[in-house]
NUBA-453570 format. One line per field, with one value per residue (C-alpha): chain; x, y, z; residue number from 0; residue in three letters. Coordinates in steps of 0.001 Angstrom, whole numbers, plus 500000, padded with zeros to 6 digits. Layout:
// NUBA-453570
unit <- (A; ...) $
east <- (X; ...) $
north <- (Y; ...) $
up <- (Z; ...) $
pos <- (NUM; ...) $
code <- (ALA; ...) $
END
This chain:
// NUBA-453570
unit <- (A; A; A; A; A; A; A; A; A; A; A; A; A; A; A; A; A; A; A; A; A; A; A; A; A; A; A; A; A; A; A; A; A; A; A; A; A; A; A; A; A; A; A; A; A; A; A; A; A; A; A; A; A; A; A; A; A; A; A; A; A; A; A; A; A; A; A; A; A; A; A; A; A; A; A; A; A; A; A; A; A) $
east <- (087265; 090767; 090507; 093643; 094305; 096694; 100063; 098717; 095375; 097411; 099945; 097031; 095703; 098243; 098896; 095516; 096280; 099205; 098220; 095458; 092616; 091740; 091922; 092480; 092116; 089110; 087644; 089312; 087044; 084082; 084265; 084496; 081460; 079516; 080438; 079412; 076064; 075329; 076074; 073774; 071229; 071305; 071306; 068484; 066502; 067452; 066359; 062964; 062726; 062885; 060367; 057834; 057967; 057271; 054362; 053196; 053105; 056574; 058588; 062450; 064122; 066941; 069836; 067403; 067943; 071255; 072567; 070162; 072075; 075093; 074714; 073688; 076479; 078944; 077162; 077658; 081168; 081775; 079902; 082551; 080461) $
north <- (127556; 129806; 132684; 135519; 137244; 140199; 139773; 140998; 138653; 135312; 136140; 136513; 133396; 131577; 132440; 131471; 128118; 127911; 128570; 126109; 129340; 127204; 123696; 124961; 128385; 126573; 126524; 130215; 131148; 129769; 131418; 134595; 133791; 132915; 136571; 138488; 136348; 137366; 140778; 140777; 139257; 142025; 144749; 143432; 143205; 146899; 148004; 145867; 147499; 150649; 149919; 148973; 151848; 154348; 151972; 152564; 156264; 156803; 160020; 160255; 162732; 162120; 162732; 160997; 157620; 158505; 158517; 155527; 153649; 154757; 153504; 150027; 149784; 150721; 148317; 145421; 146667; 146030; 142819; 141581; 141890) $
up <- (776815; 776920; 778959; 778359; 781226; 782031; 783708; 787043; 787371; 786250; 789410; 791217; 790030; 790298; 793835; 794867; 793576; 795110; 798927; 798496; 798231; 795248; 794042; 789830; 788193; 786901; 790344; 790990; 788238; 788254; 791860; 790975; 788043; 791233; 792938; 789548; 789484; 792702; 792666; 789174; 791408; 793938; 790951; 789336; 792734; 793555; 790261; 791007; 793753; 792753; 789815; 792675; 794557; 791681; 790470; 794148; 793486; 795169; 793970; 793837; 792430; 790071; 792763; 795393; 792700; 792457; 795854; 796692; 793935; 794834; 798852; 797315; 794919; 798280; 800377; 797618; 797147; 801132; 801333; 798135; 795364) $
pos <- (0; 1; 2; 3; 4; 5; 6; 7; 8; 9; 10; 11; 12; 13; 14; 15; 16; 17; 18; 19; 20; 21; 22; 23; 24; 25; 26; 27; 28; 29; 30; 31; 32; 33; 34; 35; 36; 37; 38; 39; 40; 41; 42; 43; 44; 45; 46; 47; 48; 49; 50; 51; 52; 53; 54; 55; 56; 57; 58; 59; 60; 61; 62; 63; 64; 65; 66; 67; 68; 69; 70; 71; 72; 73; 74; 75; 76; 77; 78; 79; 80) $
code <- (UNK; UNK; UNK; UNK; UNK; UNK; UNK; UNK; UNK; UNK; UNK; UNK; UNK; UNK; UNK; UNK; UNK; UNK; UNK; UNK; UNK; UNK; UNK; UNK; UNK; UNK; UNK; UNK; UNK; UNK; UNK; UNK; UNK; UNK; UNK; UNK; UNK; UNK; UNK; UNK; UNK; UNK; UNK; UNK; UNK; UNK; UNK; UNK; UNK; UNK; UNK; UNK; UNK; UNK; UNK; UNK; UNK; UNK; UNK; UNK; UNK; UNK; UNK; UNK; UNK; UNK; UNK; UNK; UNK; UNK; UNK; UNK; UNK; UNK; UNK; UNK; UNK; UNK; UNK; UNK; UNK) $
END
């Protein structure tokens, strides 16, 4: 599989590689595959979640939702996902 990449990420990339972050790019990416699987993970069980409590007869409002999504996207964001 080729995989283009703008100017900035291949630096990147490459400089991972090159302090010994990461053994290849290959291994730089399937990292980062692993982070966006895991952070899908934690989306999907949110939403799950969320489908739970209004099947239980919870109520949110619409901005309720919202900020609750919001504060879990933030969180994720600060644990690296």
């Amino acid at each position: 599989m080729d995989i283009a990449l703008d100017s900035q990420t291949e630096a990147f990339l490459d400089q991972a590689v090159k302090t010994g972050r990461f053994a290849s790019p290959s291994a730089a990416v399937e990292a980062g595959i692993r982070l966006l699987q895991e952070r899908e993970r934690a989306w999907s069980e949110l939403r799950q979640s969320i489908q739970e409590a209004i099947a239980d007869g919870g109520e949110l409002s619409e901005e309720e939702l919202d900020a609750a999504l919001e504060e879990t996207f933030q969180q994720l964001e600060r644990e690296g996902y």
